[in-house]
C-alpha positions as CSV (number, residue, x, y, z in Angstrom):
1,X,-33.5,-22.8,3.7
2,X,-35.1,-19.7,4.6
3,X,-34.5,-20.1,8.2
4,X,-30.8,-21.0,7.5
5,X,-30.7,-17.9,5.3
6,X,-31.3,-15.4,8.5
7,X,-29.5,-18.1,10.8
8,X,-26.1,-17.3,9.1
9,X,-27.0,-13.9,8.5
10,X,-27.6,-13.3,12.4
11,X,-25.1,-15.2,13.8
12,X,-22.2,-14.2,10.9
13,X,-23.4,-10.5,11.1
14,X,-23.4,-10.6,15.1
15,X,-19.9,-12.6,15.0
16,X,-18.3,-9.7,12.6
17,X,-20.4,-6.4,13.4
18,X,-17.8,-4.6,15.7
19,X,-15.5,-5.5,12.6
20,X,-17.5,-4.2,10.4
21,X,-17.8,-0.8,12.1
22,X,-14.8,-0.3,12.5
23,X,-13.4,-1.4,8.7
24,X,-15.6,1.4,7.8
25,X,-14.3,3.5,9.7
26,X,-10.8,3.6,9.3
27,X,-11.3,2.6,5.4
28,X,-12.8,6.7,5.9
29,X,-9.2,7.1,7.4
30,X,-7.6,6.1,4.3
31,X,-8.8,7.7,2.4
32,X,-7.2,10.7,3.5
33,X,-4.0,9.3,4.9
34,X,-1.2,9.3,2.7
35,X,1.7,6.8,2.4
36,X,3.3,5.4,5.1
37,X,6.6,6.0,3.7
38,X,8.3,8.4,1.9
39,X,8.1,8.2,-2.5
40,X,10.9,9.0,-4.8
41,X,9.6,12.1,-5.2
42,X,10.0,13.7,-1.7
43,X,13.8,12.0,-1.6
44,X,14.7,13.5,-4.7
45,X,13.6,17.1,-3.4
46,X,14.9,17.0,-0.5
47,X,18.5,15.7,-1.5
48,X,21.7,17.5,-1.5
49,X,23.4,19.0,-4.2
50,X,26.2,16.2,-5.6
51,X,28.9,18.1,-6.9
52,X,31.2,15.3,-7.4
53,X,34.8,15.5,-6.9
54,X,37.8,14.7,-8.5
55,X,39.1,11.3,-6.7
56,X,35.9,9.5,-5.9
57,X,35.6,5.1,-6.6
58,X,34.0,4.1,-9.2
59,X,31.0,1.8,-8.0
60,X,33.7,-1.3,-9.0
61,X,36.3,0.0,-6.5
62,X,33.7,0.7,-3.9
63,X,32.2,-3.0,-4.3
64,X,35.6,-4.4,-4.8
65,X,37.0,-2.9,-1.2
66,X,34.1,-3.4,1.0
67,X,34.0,-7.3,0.3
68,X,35.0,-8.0,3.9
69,X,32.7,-6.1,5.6
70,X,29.5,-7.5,3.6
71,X,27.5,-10.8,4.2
72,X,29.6,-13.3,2.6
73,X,28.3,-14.8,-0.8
74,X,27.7,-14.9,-4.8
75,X,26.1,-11.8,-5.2
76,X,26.2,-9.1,-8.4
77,X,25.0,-5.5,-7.6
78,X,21.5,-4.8,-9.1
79,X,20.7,-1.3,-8.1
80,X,23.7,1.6,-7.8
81,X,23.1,5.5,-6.7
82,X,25.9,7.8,-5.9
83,X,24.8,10.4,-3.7
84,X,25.7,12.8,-1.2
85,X,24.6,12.6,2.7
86,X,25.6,14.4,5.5
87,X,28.6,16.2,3.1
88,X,29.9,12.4,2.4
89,X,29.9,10.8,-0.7
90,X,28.2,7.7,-0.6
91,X,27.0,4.4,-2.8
92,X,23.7,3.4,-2.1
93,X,23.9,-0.3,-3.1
94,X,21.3,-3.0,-3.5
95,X,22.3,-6.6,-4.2
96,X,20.5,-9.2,-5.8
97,X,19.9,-11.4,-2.2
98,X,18.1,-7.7,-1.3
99,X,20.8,-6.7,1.0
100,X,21.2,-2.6,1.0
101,X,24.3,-0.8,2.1
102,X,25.9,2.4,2.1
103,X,29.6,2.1,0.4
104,X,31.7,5.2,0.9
105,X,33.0,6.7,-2.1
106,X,36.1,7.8,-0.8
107,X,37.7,4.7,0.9
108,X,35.0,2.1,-0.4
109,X,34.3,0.8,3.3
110,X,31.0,-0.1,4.3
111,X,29.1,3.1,6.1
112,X,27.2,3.1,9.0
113,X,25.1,6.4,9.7
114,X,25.9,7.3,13.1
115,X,23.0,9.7,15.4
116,X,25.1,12.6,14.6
117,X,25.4,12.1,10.8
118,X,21.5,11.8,10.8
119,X,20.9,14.8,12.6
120,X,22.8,16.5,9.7
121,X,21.1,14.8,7.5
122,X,17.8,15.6,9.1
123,X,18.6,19.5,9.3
124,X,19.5,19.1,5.5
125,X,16.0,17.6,5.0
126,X,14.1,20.7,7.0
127,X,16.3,23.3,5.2
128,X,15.2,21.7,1.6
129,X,11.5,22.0,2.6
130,X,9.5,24.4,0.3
131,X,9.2,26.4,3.4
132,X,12.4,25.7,5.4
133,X,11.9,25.0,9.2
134,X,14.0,27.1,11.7
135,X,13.8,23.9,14.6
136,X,16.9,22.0,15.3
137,X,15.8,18.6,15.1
138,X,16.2,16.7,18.4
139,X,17.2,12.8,18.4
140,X,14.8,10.4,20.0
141,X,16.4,7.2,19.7
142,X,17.3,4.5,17.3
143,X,15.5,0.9,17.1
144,X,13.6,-1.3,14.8
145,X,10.7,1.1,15.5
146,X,7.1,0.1,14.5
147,X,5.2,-1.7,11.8
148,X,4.4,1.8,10.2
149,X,7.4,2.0,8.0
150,X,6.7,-1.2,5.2
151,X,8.5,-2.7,2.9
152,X,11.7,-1.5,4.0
153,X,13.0,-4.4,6.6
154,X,16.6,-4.3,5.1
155,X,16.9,-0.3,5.7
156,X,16.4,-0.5,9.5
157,X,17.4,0.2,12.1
158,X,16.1,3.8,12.3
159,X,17.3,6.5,13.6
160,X,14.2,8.7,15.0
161,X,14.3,12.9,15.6
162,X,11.8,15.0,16.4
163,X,11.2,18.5,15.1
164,X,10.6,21.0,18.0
165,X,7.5,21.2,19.7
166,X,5.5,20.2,16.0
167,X,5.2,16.9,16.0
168,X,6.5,16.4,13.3
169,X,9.6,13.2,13.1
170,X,11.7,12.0,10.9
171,X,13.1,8.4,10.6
172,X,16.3,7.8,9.3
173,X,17.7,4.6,8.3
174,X,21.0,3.3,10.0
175,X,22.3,2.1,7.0
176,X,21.7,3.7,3.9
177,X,21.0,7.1,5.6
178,X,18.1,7.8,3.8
179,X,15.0,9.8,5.2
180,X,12.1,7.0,4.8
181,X,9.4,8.8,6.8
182,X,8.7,12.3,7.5
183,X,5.6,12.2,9.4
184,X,3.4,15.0,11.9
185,X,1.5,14.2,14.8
186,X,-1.8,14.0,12.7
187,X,-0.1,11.6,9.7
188,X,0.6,8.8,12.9
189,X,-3.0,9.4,13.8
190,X,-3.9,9.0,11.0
191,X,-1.7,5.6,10.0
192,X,-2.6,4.2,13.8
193,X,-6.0,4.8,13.3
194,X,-6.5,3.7,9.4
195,X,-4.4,1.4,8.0
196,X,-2.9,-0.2,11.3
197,X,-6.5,-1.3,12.4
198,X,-8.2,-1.6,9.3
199,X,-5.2,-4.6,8.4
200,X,-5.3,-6.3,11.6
201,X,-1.6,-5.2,12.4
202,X,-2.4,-5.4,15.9
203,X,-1.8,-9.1,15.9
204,X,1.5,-8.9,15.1
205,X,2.1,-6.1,17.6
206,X,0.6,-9.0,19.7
207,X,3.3,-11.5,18.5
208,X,1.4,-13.1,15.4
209,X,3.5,-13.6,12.2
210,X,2.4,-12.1,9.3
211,X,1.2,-14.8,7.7
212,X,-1.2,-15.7,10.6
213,X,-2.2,-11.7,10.5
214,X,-3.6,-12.3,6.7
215,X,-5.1,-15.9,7.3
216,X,-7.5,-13.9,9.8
217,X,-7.8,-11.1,7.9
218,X,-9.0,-13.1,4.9
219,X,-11.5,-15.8,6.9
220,X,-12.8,-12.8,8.4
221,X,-13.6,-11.3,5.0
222,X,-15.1,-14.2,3.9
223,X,-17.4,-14.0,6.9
224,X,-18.0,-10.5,6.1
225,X,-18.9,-11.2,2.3
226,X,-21.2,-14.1,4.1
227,X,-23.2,-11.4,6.4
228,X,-23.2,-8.7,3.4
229,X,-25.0,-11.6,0.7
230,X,-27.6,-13.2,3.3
231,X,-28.4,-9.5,4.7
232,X,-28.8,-8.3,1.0
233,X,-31.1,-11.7,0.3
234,X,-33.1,-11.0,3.2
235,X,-33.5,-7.5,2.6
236,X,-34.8,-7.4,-1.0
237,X,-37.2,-10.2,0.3
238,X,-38.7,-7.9,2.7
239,X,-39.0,-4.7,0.8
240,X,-42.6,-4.2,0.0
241,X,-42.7,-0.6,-2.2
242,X,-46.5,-1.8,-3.0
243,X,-45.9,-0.9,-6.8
244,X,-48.8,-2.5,-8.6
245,X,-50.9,-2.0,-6.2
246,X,-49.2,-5.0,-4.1
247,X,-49.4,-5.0,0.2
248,X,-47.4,-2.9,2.4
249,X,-46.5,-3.1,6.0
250,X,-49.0,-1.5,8.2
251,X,-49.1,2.0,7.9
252,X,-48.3,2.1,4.6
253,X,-44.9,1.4,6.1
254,X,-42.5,-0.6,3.0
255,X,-40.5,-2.2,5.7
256,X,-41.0,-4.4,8.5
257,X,-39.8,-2.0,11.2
258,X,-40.5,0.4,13.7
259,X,-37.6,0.7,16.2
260,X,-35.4,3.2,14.9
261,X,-31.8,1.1,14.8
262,X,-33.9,-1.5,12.8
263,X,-35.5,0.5,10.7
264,X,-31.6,2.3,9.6
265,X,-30.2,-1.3,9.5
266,X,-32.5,-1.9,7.2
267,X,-32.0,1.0,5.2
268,X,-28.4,1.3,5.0
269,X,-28.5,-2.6,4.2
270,X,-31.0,-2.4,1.2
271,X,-29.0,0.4,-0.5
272,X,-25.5,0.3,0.8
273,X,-25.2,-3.5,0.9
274,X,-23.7,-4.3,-2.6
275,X,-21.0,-1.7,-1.7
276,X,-20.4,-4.1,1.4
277,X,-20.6,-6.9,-0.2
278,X,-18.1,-6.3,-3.1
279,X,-15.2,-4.6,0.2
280,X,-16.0,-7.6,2.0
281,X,-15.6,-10.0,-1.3
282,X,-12.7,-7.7,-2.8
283,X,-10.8,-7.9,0.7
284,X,-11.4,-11.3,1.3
285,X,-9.3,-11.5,-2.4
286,X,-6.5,-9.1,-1.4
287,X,-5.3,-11.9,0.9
288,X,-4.6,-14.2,-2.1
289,X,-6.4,-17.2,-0.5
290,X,-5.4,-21.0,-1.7
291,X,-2.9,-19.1,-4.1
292,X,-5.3,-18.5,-6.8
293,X,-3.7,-15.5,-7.7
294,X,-0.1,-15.0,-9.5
295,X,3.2,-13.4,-7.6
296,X,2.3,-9.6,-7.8
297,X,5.9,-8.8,-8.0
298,X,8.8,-10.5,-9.2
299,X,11.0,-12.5,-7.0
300,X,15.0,-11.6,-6.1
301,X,16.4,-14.4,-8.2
302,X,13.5,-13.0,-11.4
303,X,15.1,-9.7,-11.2
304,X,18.3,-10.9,-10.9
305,X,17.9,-13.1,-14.4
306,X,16.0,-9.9,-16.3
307,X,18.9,-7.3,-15.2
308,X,22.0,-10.1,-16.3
309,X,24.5,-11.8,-15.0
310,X,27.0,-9.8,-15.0
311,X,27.9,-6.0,-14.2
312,X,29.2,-4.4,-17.7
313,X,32.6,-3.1,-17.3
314,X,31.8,0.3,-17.9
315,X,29.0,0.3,-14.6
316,X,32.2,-1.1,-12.8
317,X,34.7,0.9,-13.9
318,X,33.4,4.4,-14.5
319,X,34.5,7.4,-11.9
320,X,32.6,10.2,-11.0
321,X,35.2,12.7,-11.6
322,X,34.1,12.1,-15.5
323,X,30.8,14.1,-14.3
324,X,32.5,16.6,-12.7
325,X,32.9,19.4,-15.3
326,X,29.4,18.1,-16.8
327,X,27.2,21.1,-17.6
328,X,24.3,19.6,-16.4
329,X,26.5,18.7,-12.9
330,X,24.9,21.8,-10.7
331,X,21.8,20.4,-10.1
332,X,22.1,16.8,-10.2
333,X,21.0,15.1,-6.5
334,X,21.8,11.8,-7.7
335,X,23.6,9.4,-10.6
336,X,22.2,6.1,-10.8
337,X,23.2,3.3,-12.9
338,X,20.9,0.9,-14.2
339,X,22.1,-2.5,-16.2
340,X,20.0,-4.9,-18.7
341,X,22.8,-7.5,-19.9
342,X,25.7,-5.9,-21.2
343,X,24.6,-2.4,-21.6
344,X,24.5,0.1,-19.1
345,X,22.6,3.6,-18.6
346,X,23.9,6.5,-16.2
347,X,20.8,8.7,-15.4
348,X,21.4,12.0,-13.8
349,X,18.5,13.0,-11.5
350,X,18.1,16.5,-10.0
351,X,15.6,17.8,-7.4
352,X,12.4,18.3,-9.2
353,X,12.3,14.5,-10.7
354,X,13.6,15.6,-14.2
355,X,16.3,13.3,-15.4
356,X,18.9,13.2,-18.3
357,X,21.2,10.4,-19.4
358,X,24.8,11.3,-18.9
359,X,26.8,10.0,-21.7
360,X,29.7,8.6,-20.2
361,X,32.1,6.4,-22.5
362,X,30.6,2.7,-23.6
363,X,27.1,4.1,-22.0
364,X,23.8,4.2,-23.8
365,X,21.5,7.4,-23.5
366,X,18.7,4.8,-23.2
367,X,17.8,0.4,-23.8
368,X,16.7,-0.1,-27.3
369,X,14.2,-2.4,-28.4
370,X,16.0,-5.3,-28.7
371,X,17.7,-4.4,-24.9
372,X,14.4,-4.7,-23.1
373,X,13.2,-7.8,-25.9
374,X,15.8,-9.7,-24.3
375,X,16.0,-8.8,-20.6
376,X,12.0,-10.1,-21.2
377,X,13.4,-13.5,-22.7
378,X,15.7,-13.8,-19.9
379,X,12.6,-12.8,-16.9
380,X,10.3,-15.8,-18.8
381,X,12.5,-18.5,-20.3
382,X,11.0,-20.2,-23.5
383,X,8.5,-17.5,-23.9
384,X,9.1,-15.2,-27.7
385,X,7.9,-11.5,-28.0
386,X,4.0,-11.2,-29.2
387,X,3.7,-7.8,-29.2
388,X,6.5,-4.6,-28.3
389,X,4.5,-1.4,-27.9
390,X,5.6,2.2,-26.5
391,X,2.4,4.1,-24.7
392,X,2.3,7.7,-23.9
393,X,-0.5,7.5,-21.8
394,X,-1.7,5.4,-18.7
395,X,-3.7,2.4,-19.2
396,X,-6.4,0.0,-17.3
397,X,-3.4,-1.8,-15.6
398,X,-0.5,1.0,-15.5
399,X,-1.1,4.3,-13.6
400,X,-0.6,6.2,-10.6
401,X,-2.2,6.0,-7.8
402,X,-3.8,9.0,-5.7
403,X,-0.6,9.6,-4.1
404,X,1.5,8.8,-7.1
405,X,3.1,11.2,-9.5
406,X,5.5,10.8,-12.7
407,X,8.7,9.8,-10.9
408,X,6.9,6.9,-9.4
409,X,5.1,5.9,-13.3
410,X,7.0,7.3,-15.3
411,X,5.7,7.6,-19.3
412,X,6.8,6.8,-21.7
413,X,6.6,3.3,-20.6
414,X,7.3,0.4,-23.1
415,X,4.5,-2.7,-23.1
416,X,5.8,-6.1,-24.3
417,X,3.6,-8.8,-24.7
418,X,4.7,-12.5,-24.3
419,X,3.6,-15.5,-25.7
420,X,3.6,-17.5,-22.4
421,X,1.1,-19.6,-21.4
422,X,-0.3,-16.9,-18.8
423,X,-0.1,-13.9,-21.7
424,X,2.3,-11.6,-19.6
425,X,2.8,-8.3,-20.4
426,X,5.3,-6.2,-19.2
427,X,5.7,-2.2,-18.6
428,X,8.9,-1.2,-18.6
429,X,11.0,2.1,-18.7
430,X,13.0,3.0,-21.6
431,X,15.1,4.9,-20.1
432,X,16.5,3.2,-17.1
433,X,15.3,-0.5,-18.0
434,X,12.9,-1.1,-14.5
435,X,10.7,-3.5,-14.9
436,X,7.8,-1.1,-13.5
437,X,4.7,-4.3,-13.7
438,X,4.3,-7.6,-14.5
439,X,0.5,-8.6,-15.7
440,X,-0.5,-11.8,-16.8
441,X,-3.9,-13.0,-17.1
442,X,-4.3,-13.9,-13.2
443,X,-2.9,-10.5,-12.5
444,X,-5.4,-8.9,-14.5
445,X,-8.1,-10.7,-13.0
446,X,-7.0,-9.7,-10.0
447,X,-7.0,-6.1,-11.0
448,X,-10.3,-6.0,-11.6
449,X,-11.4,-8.3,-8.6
450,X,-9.8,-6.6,-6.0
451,X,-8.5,-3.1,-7.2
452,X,-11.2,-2.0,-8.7
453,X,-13.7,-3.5,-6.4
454,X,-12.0,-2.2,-3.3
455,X,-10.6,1.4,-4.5
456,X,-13.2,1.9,-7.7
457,X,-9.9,3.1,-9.4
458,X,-11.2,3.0,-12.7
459,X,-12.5,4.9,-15.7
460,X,-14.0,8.4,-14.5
461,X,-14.6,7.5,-11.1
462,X,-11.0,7.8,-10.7
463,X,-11.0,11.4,-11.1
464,X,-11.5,13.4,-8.6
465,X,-13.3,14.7,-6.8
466,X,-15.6,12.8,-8.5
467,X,-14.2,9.7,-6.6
468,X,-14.0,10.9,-3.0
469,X,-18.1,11.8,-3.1
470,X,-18.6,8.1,-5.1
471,X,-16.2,7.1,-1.6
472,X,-17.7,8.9,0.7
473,X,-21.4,8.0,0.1
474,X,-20.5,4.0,0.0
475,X,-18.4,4.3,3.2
476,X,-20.8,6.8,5.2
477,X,-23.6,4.1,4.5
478,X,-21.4,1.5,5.4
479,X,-20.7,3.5,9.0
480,X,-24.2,3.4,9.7
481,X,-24.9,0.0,8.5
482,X,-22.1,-1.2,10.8
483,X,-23.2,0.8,13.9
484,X,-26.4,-0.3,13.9
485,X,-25.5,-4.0,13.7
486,X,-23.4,-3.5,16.7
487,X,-26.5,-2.4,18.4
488,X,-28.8,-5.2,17.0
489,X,-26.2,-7.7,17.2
490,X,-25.7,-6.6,21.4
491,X,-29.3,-6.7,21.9
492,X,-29.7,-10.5,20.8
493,X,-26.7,-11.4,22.4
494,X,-28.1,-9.7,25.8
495,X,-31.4,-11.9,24.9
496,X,-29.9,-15.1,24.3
497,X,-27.2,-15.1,27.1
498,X,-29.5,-13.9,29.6
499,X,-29.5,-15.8,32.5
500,X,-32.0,-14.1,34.8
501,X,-34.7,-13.9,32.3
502,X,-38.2,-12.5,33.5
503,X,-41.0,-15.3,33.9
504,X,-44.3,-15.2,32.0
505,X,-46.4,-13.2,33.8
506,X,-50.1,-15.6,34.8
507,X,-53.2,-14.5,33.1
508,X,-55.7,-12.9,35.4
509,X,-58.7,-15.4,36.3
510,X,-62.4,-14.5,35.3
511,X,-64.1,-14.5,38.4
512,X,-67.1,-12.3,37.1
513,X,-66.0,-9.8,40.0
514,X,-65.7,-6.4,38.6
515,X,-62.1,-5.6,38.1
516,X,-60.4,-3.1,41.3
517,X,-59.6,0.2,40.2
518,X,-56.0,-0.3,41.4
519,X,-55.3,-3.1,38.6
520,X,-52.9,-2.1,36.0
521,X,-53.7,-2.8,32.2
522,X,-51.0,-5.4,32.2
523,X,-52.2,-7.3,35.4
């Protein structure tokens, strides 16, 4: 057992170490690299003004005239913002298959955004920034572009402009016209060299589907979590502090070992290794393996039964000129209208984040109790309401993260419980009615399995700075652990492949003549 102990931590630590070195290393990268794509926050400050004008469609009329142009289909709308882009007027539409398109508020055809719109809409951008940019942005071109941009297949194509000689680009989707990145030079380093490697997104730059990309990923944690226990074994077996007056190593030494990569490996393994072992263990988990884990999110079709059926008539029939002599009208960047069953909320957003709701006709100002009760019966049929609880503060499950702020978690939040068979609890906003998480008991497991394990976002080691120097000692250990298994591992490798290995030099023969001067020691 012992020898199959260091077998499998040799051969698993060999097999992963250039892995290993490198996860540690760009994990350090993102750390400091923020999101790949652009929040709700930096859209909303960066919008234009709306001023609505007397003879735009109502979102019904819109929907109603661009029937032709969209995929054909049962589908309701389950996500409506009027806003203004490049000077037009525009509804930014999502349907409950996912599809996203831009319905012009003026004729209610389907929009494309053209280069030359975007390039209007990317000066608009540069002019809203805190400190506005002089530079004419320049286009690039327009294409699927790369995996950096996630989680927003149905807004490309992009169109892509750079920003004088900074570095800095913006990517604009063809359809919606929305800005989704706004990156410089050093934020693509930074992506390219953290999260692209650290994810194995190279394979499907290579042509592997995504599913094949976190298969790997999640064997090779497994592996990892393998290397990390066996290492960890080995290594509090050969510790010898001589407490109690117990042996040490020769020279007093309380390790085995003398060459100096060794020695650090050993080191770095003792008191960084349960750090390793719970990223390695904790990203093996991320990848869901054999399902054990819930859906994180819920499906189309789920969202689709917790918003309703149908649209209420006064989502479908409203017009904008109602908002035009609204006080509240001059800074307002964009209406949106959110939907549980037959009621309907019209929530006036302006730059900063802030929102109001605008009381148009047969609106509410926000969903009641009983409105979010039932759009929970309808998410999880069968299932009654435990528990309905409104909280003013963030909990263990429902916060921001690092690069998260209050338009992205919102509070107050409203927590129902359900008495399902998983216990799922729901946060959702009062205000608008989006269903912000879904937790049930495999979710929370979860949580605390990989979240916390892999980004320590918990409890006062969330704060910071207190978290980046908790971080950055883990992750600097785990450099040097993973450096010098690269060097161990390419030593054995060198001594077990070796093909032209040295042969065992003969013993000298006693002859009882005195030995010549010109002998060497090792003759």
């Amino acid at each position: 057992m012992k020898r199959l102990l260091y077998q499998i931590h040799r051969w698993a630590g060999i097999g992963l170490a250039l892995f290993m070195f490198i996860w540690f290393l760009s994990g350090l990268v993102i750390m400091y690299a923020g999101p790949s794509a652009l929040g709700k926050t930096e859209q909303l400050a960066h919008r234009e003004l709306l001023n609505p004008e007397f003879g735009w469609l109502s979102l019904g009329e819109a929907w109603t005239r661009s029937a032709a142009e969209r995929p054909q289909g049962k589908a309701v709308v389950t996500d409506a913002r009027l806003v203004r882009q490049a000077g037009q007027p525009l509804w930014l539409v999502e349907d409950s298959r996912g599809g996203r398109f831009a319905l012009s508020a003026t004729d209610g055809r389907v929009h494309e955004t053209s280069a030359d719109e975007a390039a209007q809409i990317a000066a608009q951008w540069l002019a809203a920034d805190s400190a506005p940019v002089a530079a004419t942005p320049t286009y690039l071109d327009t294409g699927i572009q790369d995996s950096a941009v996630r989680n927003h297949e149905a807004l490309r194509p992009f169109h892509r402009f750079t920003v004088g000689d900074s570095g800095r680009e913006l990517l604009i989707s063809a359809r919606t016209g929305e800005v989704v990145r706004d990156s410089t030079r050093l934020d693509r380093v930074l992506y390219w060299t953290g999260n692209w490697i650290h994810l194995l997104r190279p394979l499907e730059t290579a042509g592997l589907s995504a599913d094949t990309r976190r298969t790997v990923l999640a064997w090779l944690g497994f592996i990892a979590f393998a290397a990390c226990l066996t290492g960890l074994i080995i290594g509090w077996q050969r510790w010898r502090p001589g407490w109690g007056g117990r042996p040490t190593y020769k020279e007093g030494r309380t390790q085995p070992y003398r060459e100096f990569w060794s020695k650090y490996h050993f080191w770095t393994g003792l008191l960084g290794g349960s750090a390793a072992l719970l990223w390695a263990l904790s990203g093996y988990l991320s990848n869901n393996p054999f399902q054990l884990f819930s859906a994180a999110t819920p499906n189309k079709e789920e969202l689709a039964r917790y918003q309703g059926a149908e649209l209420p008539a006064v989502m479908r029939d409203w017009r904008p000129s109602a908002f035009v002599t609204a006080d509240e009208s001059r800074r307002v960047v964009e209406l949106a209208w959110r939907r549980l069953g037959d009621k309907a909320v019209l929530v006036a957003q302006a730059a900063d984040g802030s929102r109001q709701p605008h009381n148009a006709e047969a609106s509410v100002s926000r969903f009641d109790a009983a409105a979010l009760a039932q759009a929970a019966g309808r998410l999880a049929p069968g299932s009654k309401v435990a528990a309905q609880t409104t909280l003013d503060a963030y909990d263990s499950y429902y916060y921001p993260r690092h690069h998260q702020g209050a338009v992205e978690r919102p509070l107050p939040v409203v927590r129902i419980d359900l008495d399902d068979k998983g216990a799922t609890r729901l946060y959702i906003d009062p205000q608008d009615g989006r269903l912000l998480l879904r937790q049930d008991d495999s979710r929370r497991v979860y949580r605390w399995l990989y979240s916390a394990l892999h980004h320590w976002d918990f409890g006062v080691l969330y704060q910071r700075p207190l978290w980046d120097a908790w971080m950055l000692v883990w992750v600097l250990l785990g450099v040097v652990l993973g450096a010098s298994s690269v060097v161990i591992g390419w030593r054995r490798l060198r001594r077990t492949f070796e093909t032209d290995k040295p042969k065992p030099k003969a013993k000298p023969q006693t002859t009882g003549q005195p030995r010549l001067a010109t002998d060497s020691p090792a003759s």
